[in-house]
Backbone bond lengths (Angstrom), bond angles and torsions (degrees), N, CA, C in turn:
res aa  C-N    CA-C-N  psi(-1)  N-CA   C-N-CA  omega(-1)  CA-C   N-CA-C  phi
1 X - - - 1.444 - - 1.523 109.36 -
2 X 1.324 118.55 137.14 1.321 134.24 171.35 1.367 125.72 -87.91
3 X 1.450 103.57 121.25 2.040 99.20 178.46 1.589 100.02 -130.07
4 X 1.542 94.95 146.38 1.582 91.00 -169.78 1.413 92.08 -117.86
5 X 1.546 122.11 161.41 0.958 135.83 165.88 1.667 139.45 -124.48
6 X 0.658 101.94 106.61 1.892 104.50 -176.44 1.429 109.32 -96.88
7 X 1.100 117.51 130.69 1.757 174.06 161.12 1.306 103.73 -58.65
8 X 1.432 146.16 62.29 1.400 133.00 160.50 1.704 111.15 -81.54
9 X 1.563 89.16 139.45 1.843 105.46 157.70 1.371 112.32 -87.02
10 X 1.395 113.04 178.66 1.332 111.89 148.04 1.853 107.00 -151.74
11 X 1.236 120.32 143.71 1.458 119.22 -174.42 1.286 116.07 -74.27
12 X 1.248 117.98 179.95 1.580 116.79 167.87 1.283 111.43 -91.76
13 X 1.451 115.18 33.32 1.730 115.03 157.18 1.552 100.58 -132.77
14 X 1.351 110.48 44.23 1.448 120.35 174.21 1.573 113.15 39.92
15 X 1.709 118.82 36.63 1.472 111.71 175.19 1.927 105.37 -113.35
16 X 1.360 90.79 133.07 2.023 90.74 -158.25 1.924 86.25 -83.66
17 X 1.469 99.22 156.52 1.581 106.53 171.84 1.689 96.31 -137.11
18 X 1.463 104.56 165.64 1.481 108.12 172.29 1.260 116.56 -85.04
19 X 1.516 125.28 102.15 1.589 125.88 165.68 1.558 123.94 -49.92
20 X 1.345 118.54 -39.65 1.294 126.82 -166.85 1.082 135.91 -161.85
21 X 1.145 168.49 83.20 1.677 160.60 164.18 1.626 119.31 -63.17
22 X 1.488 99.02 136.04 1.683 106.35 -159.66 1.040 114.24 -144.11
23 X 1.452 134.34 116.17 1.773 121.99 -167.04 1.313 90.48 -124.46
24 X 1.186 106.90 127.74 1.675 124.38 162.93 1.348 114.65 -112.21
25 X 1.622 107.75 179.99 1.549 104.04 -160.93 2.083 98.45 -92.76
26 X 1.036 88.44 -38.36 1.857 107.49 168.23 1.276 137.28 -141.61
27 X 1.295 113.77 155.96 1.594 118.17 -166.21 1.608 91.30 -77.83
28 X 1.158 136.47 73.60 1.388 137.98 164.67 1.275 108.83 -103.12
29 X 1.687 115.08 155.40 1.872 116.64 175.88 1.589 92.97 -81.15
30 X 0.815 168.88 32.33 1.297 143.24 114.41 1.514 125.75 -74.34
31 X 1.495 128.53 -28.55 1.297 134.72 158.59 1.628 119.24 -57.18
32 X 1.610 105.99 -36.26 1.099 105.31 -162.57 1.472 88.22 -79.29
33 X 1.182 137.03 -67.36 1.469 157.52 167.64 1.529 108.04 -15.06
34 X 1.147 135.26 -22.13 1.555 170.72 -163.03 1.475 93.66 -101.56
35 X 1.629 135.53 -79.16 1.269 140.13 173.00 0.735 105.66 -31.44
36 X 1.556 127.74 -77.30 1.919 128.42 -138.87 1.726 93.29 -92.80
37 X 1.392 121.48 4.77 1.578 118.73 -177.19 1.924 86.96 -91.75
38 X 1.236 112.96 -55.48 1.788 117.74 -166.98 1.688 89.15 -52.47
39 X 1.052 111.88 -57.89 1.881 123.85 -164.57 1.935 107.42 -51.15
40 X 1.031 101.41 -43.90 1.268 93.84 175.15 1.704 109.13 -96.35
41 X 0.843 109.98 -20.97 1.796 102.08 169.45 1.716 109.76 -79.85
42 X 1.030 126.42 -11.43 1.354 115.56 143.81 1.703 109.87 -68.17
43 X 0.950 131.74 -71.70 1.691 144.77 173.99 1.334 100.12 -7.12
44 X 1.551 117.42 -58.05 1.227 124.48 -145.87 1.650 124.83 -47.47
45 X 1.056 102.35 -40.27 1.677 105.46 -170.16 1.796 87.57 -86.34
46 X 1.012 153.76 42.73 1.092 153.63 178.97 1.572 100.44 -118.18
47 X 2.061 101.47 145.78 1.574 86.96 174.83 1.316 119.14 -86.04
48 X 1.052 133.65 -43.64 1.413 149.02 -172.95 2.108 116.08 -72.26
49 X 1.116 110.05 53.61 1.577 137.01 -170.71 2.560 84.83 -39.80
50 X 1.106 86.58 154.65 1.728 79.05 158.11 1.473 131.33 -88.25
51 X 1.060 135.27 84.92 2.054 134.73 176.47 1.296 96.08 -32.70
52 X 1.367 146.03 -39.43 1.543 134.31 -159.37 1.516 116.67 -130.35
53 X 1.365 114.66 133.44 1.440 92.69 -170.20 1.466 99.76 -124.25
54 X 1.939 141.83 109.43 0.957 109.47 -156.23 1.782 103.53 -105.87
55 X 1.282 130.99 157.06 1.329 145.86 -165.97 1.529 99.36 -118.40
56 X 1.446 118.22 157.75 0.976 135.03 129.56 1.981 135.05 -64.59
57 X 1.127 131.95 174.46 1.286 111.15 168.10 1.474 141.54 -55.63
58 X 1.479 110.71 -8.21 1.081 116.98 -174.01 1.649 127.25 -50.47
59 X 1.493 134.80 115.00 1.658 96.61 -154.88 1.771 96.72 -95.84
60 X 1.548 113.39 13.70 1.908 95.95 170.38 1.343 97.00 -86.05
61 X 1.486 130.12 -21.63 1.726 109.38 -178.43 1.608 102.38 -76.97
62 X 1.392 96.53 -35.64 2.046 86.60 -175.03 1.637 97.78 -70.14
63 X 1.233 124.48 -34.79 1.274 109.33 -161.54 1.648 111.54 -73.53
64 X 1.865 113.77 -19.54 1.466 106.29 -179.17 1.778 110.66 -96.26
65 X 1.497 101.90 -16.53 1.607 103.27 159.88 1.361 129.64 -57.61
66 X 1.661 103.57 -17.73 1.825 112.76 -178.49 1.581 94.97 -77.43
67 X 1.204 95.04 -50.60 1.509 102.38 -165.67 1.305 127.56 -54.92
68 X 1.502 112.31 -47.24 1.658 126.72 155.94 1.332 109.81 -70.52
69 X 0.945 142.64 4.65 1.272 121.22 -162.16 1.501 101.20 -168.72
70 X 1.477 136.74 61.22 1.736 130.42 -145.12 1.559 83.49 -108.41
71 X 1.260 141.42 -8.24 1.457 134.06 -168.26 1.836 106.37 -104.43
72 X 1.259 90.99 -7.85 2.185 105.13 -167.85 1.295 80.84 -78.61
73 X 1.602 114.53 170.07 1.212 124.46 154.58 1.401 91.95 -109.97
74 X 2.070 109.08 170.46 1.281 130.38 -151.28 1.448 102.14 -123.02
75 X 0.902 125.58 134.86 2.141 118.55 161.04 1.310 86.70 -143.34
76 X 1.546 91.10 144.34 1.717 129.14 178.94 1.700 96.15 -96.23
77 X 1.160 122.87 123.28 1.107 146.58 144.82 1.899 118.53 -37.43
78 X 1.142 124.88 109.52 1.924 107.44 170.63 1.634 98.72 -136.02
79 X 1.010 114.10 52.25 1.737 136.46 -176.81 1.468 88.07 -107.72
C-alpha cells in the first residue's frame, strides 16, 4: 500500500506553499523517519532552519519528527 506525503511551508505573510511530495511503500516509523531526514537535508545549507514543526495527530509523524528533529519544538494541528 501506498501513502503519500506532503511537506507544506508557510511564509511570514501567512501564505502556505508545497515543500515536498513523498510516496512510500508504508506508513511505518522508519519510512516516515526517512521523509523528514531527506526534507531537512535538503533545508540544510539554508539559513533560516524551521524552530517549529507542526503535525497532525498522527503519532509515526510526531514520533519521526522527535527523532529528526529532538531539539525543534512540536504543535499538533486540530484545524
Amino acid at each position: 500500500m501506498m501513502s503519500m506525503f506532503e511537506i507544506v511551508g508557510i511564509t511570514s505573510t501567512d501564505l502556505t506553499y508545497s515543500a515536498s511530495f513523498e510516496f512510500v511503500t508504508r506508513e511505518k516509523e522508519e519510512n516516515v523517519v526517512w521523509v523528514v531526514q531527506m526534507m531537512f537535508k535538503l533545508l540544510k545549507s539554508k539559513i533560516n532552519m524551521p524552530k517549529v514543526v507542526v503535525t497532525d495527530m498522527d503519532t509515526t509523524l510526531m514520533n519521526a519528527v522527535a527523532t529528526v528533529l529532538p531539539e525543534n519544538g512540536a504543535i499538533l494541528c486540530y484545524f
